[in-house]
Backbone bond lengths (Angstrom), bond angles and torsions (degrees), N, CA, C in turn:
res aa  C-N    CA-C-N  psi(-1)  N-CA   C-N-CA  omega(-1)  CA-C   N-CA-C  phi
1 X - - - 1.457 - - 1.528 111.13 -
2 X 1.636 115.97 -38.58 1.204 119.61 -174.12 1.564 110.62 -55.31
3 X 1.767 99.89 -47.97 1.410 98.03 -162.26 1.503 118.77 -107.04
4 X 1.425 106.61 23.05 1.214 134.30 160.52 1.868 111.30 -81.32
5 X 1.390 112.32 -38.55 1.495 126.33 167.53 1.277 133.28 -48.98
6 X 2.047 95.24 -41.82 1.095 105.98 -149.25 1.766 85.78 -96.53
7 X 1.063 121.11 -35.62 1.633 119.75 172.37 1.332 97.75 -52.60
8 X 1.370 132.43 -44.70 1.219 119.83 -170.75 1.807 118.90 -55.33
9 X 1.047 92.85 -39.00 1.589 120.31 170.83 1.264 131.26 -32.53
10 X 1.478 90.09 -55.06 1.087 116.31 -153.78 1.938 105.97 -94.29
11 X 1.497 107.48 -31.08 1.070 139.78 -176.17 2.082 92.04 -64.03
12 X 1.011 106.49 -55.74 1.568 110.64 -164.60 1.563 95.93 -74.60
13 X 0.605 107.81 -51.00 1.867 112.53 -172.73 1.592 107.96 -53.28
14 X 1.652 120.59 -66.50 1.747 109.94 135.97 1.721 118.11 0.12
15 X 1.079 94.88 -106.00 0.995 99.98 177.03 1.558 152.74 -16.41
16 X 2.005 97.58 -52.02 1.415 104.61 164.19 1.781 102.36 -87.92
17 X 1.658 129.42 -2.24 0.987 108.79 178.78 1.908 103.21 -66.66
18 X 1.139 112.86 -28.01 1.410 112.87 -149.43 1.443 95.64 -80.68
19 X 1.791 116.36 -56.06 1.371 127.83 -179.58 1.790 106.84 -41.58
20 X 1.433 109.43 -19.12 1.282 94.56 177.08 1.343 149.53 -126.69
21 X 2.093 69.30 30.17 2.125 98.74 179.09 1.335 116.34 -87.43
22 X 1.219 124.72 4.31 1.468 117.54 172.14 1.636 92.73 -148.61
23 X 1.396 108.69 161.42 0.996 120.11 145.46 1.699 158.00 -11.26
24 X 1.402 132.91 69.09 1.083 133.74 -145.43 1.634 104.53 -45.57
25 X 1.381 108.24 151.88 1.301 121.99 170.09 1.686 119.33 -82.86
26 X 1.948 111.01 119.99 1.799 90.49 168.13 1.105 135.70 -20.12
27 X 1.409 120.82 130.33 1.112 140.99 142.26 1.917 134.40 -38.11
28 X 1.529 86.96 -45.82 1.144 95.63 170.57 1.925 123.76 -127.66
29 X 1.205 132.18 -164.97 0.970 114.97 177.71 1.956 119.23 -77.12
30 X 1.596 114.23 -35.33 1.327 94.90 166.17 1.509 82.04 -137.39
31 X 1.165 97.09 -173.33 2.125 114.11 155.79 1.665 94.26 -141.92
32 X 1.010 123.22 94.33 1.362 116.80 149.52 1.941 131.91 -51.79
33 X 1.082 106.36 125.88 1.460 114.49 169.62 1.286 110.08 -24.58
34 X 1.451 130.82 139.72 1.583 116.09 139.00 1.292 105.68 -98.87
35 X 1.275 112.95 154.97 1.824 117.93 -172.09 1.352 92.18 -106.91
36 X 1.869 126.93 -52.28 1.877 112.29 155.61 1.095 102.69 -61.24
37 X 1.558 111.88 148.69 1.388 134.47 148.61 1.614 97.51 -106.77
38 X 1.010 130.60 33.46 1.592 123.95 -178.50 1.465 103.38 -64.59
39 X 1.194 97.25 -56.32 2.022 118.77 -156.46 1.406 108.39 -107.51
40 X 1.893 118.85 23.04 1.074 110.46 176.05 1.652 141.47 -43.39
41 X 1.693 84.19 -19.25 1.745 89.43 -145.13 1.293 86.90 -96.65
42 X 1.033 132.73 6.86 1.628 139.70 178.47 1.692 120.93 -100.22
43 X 1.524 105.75 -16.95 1.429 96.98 -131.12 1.607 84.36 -152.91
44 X 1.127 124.13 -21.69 1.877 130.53 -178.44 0.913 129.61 -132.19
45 X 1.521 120.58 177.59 1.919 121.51 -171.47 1.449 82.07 -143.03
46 X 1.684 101.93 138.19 1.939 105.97 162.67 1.154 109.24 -76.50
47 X 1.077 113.26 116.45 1.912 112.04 157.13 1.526 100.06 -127.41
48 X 1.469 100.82 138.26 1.393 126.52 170.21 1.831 125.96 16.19
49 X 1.656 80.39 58.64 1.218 97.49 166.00 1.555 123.12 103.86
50 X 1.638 107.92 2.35 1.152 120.94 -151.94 1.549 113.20 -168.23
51 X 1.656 127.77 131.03 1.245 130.41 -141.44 1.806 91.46 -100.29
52 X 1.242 128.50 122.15 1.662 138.05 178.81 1.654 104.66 -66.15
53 X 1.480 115.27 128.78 0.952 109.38 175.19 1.463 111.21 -68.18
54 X 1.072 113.34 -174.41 2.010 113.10 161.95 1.434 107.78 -100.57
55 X 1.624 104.08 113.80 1.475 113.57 -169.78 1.351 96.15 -46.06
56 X 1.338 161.60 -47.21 1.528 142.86 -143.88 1.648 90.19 -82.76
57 X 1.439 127.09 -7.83 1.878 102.10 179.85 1.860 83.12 -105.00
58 X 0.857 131.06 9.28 1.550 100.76 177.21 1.527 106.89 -71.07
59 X 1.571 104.43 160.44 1.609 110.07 -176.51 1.871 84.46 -145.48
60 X 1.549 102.51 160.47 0.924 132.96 142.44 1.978 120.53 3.53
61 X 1.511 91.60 -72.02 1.148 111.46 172.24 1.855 139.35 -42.92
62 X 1.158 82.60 -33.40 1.977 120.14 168.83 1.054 135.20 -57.74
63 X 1.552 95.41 -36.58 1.098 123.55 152.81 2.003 162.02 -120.92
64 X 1.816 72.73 43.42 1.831 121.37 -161.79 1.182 97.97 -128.91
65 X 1.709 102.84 139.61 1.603 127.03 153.80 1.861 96.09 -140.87
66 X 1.501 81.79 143.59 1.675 93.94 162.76 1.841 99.75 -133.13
67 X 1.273 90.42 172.36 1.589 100.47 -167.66 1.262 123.86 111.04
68 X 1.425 115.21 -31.15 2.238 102.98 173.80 1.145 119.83 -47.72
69 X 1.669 132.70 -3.72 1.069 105.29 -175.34 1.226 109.26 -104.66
70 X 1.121 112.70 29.10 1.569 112.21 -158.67 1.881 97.96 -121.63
71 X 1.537 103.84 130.20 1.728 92.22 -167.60 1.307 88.24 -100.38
72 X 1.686 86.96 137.07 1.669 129.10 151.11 1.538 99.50 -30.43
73 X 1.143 112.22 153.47 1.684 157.67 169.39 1.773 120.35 -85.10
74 X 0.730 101.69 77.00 2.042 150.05 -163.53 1.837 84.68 -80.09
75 X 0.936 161.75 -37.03 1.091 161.03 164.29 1.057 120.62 -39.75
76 X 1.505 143.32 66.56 1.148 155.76 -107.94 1.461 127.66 154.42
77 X 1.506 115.84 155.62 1.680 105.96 179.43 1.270 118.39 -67.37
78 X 1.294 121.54 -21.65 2.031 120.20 -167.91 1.214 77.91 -102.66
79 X 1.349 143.93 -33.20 1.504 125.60 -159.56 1.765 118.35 83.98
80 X 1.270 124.88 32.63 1.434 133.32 -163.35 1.775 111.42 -157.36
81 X 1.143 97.28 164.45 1.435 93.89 -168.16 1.678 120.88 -152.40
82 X 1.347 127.42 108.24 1.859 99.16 -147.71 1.887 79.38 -112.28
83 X 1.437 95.25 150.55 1.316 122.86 -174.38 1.451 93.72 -105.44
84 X 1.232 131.86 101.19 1.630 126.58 176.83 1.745 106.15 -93.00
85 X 1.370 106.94 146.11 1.198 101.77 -179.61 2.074 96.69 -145.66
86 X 1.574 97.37 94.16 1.448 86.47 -165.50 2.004 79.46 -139.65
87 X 1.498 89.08 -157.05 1.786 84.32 -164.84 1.321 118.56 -69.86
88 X 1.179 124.97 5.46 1.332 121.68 177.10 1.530 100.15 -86.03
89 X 1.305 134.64 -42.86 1.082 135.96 176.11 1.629 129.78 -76.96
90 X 1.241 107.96 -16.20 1.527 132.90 -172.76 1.450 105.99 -152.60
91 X 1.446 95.13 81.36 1.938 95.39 174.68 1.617 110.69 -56.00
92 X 0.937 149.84 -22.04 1.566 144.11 -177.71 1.150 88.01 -60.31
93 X 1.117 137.12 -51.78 1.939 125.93 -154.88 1.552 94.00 -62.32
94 X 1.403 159.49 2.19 0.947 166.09 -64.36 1.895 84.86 -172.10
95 X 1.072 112.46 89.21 1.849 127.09 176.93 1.060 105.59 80.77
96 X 1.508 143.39 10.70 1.451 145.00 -171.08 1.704 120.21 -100.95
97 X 1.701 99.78 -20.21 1.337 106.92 145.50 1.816 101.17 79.15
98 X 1.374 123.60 40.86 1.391 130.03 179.27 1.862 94.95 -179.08
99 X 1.289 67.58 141.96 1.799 95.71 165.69 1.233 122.92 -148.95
100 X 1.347 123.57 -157.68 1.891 116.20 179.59 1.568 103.17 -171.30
101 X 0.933 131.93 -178.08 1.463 143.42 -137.51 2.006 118.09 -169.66
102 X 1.053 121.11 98.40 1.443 94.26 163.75 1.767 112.08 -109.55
103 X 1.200 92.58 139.46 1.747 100.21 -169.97 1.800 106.29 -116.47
104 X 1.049 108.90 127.45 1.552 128.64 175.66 1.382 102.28 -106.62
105 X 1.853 115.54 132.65 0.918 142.63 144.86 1.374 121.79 -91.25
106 X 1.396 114.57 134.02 1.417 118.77 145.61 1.863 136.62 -57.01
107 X 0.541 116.14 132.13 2.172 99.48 168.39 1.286 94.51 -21.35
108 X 1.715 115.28 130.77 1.412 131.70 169.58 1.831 111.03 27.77
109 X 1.459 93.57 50.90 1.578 118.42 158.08 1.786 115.80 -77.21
110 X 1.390 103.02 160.65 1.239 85.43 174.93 1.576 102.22 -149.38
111 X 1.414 130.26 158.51 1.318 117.55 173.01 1.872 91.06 -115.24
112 X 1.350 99.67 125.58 1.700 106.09 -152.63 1.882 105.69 -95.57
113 X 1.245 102.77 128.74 1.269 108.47 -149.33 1.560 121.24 -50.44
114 X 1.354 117.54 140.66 1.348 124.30 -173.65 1.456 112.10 -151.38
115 X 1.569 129.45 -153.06 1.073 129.83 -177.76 1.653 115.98 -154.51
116 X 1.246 106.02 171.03 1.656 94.01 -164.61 1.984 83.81 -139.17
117 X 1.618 98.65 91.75 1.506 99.33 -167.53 2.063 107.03 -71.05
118 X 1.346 115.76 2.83 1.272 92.94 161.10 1.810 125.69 -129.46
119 X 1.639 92.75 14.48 1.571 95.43 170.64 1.219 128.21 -137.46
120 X 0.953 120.98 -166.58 1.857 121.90 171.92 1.201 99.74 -104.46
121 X 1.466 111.05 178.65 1.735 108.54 170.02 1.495 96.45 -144.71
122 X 1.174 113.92 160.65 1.682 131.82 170.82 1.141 101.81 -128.63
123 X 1.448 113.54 121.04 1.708 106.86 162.91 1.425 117.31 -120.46
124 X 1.167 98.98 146.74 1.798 101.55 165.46 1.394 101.86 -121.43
125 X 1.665 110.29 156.74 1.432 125.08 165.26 1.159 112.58 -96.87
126 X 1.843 123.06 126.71 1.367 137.32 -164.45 2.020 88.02 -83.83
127 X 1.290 104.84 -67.53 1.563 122.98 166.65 1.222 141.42 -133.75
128 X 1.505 117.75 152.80 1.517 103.78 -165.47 1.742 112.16 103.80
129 X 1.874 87.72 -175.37 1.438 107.35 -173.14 1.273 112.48 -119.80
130 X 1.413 127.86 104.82 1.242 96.86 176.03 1.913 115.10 -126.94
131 X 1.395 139.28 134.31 1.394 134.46 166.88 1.553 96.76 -70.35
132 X 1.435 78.44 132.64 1.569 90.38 165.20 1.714 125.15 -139.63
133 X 1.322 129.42 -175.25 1.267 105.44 177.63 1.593 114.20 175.89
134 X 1.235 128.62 175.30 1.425 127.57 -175.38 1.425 88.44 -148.11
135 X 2.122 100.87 159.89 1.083 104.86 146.21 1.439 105.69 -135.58
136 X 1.618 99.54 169.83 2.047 124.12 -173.04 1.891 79.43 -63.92
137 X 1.427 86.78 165.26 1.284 134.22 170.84 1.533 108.28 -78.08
138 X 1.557 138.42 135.45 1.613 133.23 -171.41 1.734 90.70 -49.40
139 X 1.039 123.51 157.47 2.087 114.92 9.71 1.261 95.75 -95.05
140 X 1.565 124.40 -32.36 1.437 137.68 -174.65 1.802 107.49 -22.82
141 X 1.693 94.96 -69.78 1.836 116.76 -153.87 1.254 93.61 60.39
142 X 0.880 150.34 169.96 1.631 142.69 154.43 1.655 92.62 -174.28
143 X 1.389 113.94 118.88 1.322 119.09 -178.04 1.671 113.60 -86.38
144 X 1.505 116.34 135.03 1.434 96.36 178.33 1.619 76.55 -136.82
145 X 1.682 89.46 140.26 1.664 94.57 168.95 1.601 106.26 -153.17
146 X 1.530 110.13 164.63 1.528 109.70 171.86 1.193 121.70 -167.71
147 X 1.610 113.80 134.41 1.523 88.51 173.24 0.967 164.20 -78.67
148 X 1.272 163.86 149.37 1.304 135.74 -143.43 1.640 96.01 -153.03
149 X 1.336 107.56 140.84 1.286 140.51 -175.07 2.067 109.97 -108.92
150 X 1.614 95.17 160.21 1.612 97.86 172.42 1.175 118.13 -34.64
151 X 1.546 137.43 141.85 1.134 139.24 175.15 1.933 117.16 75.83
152 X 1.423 115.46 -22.43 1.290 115.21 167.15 1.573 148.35 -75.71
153 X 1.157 123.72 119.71 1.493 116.77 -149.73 1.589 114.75 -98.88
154 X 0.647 132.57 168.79 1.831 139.00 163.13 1.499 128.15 172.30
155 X 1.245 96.54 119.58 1.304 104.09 179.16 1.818 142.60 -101.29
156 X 1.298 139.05 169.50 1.505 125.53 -98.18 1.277 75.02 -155.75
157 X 1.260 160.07 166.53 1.817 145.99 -153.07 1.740 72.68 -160.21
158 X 1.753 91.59 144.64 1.275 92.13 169.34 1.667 137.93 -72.43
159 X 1.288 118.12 150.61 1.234 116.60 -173.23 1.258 128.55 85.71
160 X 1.618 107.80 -9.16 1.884 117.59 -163.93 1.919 89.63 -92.67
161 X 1.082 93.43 138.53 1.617 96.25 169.13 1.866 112.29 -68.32
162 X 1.457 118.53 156.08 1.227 92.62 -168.91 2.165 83.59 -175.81
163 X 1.153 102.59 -178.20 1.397 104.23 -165.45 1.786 113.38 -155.13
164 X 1.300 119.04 169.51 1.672 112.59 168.01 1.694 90.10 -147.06
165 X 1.326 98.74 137.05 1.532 103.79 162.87 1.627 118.17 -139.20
166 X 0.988 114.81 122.76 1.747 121.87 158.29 1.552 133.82 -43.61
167 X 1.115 109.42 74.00 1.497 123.59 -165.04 1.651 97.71 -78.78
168 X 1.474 114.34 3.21 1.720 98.08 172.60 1.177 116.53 -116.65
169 X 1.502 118.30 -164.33 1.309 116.77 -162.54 1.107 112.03 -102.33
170 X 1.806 139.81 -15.09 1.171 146.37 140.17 1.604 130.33 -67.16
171 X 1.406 91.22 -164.48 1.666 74.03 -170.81 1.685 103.27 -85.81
172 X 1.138 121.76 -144.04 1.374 132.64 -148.08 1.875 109.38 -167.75
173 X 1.176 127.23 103.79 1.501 123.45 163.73 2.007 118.29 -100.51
174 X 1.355 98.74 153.51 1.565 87.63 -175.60 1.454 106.21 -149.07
175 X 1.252 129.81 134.18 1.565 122.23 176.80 1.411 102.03 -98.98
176 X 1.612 129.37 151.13 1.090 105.28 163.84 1.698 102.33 -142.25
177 X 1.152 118.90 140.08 1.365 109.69 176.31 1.667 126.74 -103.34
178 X 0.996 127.29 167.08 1.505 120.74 -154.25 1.464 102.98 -149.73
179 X 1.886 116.93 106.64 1.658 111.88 165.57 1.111 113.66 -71.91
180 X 1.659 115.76 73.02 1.492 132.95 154.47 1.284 129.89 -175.40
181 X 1.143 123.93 141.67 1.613 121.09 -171.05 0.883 113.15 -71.23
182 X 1.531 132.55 1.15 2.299 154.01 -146.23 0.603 86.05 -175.98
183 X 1.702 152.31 109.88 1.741 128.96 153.23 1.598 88.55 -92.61
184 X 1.647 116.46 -36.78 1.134 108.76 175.70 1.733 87.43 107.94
185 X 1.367 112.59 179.16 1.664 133.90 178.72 1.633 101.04 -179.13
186 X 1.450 97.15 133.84 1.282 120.78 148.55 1.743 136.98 -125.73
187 X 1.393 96.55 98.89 1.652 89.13 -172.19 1.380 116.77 -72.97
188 X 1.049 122.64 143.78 1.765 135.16 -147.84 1.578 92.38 -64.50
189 X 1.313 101.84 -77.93 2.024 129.79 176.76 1.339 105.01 -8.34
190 X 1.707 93.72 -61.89 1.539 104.47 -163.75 1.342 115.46 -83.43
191 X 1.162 112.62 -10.18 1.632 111.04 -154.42 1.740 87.73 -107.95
192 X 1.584 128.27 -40.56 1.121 122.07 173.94 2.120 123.26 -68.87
193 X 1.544 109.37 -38.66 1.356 109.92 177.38 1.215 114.76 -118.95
194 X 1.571 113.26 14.18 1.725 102.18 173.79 1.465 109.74 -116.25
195 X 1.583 118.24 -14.54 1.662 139.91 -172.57 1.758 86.64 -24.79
196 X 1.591 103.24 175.24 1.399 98.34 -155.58 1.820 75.98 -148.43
197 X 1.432 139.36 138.07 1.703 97.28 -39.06 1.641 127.69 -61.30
198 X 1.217 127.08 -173.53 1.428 114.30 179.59 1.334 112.60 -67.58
199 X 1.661 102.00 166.76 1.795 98.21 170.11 1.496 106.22 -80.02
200 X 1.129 116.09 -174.69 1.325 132.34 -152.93 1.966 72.73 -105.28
201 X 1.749 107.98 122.58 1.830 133.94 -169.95 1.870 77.69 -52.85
202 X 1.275 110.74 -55.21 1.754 106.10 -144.83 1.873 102.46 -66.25
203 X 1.097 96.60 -25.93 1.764 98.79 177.50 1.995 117.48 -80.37
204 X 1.323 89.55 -20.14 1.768 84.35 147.44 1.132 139.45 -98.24
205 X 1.926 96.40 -14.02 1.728 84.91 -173.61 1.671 99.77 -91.70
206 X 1.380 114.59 0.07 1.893 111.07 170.26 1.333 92.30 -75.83
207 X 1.376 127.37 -51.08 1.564 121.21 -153.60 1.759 114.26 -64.09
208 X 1.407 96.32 -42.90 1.383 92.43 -155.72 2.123 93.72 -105.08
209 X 1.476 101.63 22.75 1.862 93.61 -169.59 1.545 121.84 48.41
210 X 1.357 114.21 34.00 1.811 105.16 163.66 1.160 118.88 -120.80
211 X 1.416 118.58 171.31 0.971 111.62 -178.99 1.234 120.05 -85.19
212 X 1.410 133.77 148.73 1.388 147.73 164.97 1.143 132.87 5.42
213 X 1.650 95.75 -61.33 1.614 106.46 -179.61 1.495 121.44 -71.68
214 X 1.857 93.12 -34.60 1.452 87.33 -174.88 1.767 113.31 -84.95
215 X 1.530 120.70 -4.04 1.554 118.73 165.07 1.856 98.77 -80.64
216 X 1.386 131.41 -14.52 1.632 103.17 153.15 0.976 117.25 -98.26
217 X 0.908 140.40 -2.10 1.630 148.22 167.38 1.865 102.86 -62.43
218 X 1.251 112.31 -65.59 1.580 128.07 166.77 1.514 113.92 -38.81
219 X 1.549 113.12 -40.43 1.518 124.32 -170.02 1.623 96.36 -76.72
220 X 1.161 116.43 -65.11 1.192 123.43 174.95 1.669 122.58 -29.87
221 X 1.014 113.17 -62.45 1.532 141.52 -175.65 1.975 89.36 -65.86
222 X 1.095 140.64 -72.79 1.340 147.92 -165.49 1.592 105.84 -74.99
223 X 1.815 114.22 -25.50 1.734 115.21 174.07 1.472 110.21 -30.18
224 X 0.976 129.83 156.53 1.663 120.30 140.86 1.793 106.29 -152.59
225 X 1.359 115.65 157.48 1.489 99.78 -177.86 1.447 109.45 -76.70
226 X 1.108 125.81 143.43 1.487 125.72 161.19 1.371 121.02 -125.61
């Protein structure tokens, strides 16, 4: 009986370990975004991060974007431009757990490396050339990169820092898709010398071995008001 229990035990614990390695699946068929929260308390349910419309007002619309074909504004310091299209922009993506991206390069543009701490990405190239690449997690780092041409895909594991650059002389198109409606982004540059308020100069110039001036020099240059 004992060790009839203890399989039992052991069996459930399995189980909710697994049920609770990804992401639960809807409940229902969608939850649309509300973009008011005015009349929540009348009219919605919170789920994950985000107020459910009341399925009888959803329309059509909820679940529409127009505009990808239209390129982003490349006029800029990296020379690139990402068109996000996730639930803030398309409330239907709203618990469905994917989104997508189109990103424009300039000639030797770059989208400058960062991370997307809650998704993966898949990209394909619409046109153009672009190197691209990831790296492992310590102790490894282990760089994997490649280039990729029209029609070529590769994908970017979540959380790994990773990058796209335009190694040609025209411009550059890119789709990218995302297992999450938020995967979120953090660009390294910005997120390490522009953070708001700054880090404390002496904890970059131990971290990264420079000297002083040039981690406020870096702060400066990456500052922005927010």
């Amino acid at each position: 009986m004992r060790k009839a229990y203890i399989v039992t035990v052991a069996l459930f614990a399995l189980a909710f370990s697994v049920a609770s390695a990804s992401d639960p699946d809807p409940l229902q068929d969608f939850c649309v975004a509300l973009k008011d929260y005015s009349d929540y308390s009348k009219s919605a349910v919170f789920v994950n991060g985000k107020f459910c419309k009341d399925p009888k007002l959803v329309k059509p619309e909820d679940f529409f974007f127009e505009g990808l074909n239209i390129a982003g504004n490349t006029d800029n310091k990296v020379g690139s431009n990402v068109t996000t299209v996730n639930v803030d922009t398309l409330p239907g993506l709203n618990t469905l757990g994917i989104s997508l991206a189109r990103i424009d390069f300039a000639p030797y543009g770059e989208n400058p490396p960062h991370t997307h701490p809650r998704g993966t990405e898949i990209l394909v190239v619409l046109e153009g050339t672009l190197f691209v690449g990831f790296v492992t997690s310590n102790p490894d780092n282990r760089l994997f990169t490649k280039t990729l041409n029209k029609g070529d895909v590769f994908v970017f594991p979540v959380g790994l820092i990773h990058f796209q650059f335009n190694v040609g002389k025209t411009n550059a198109i890119a789709i990218s898709g995302l297992s999450s409606q938020n995967a979120g982004v953090i660009t390294i540059a910005d997120a390490v010398f522009g953070s708001n308020p700054p880090i404390n100069p002496n904890v970059l110039t131990k971290a990264f071995q420079l000297d002083k001036n040039v981690v406020e020099e870096l702060q400066k240059e990456f500052g922005v008001e927010k």
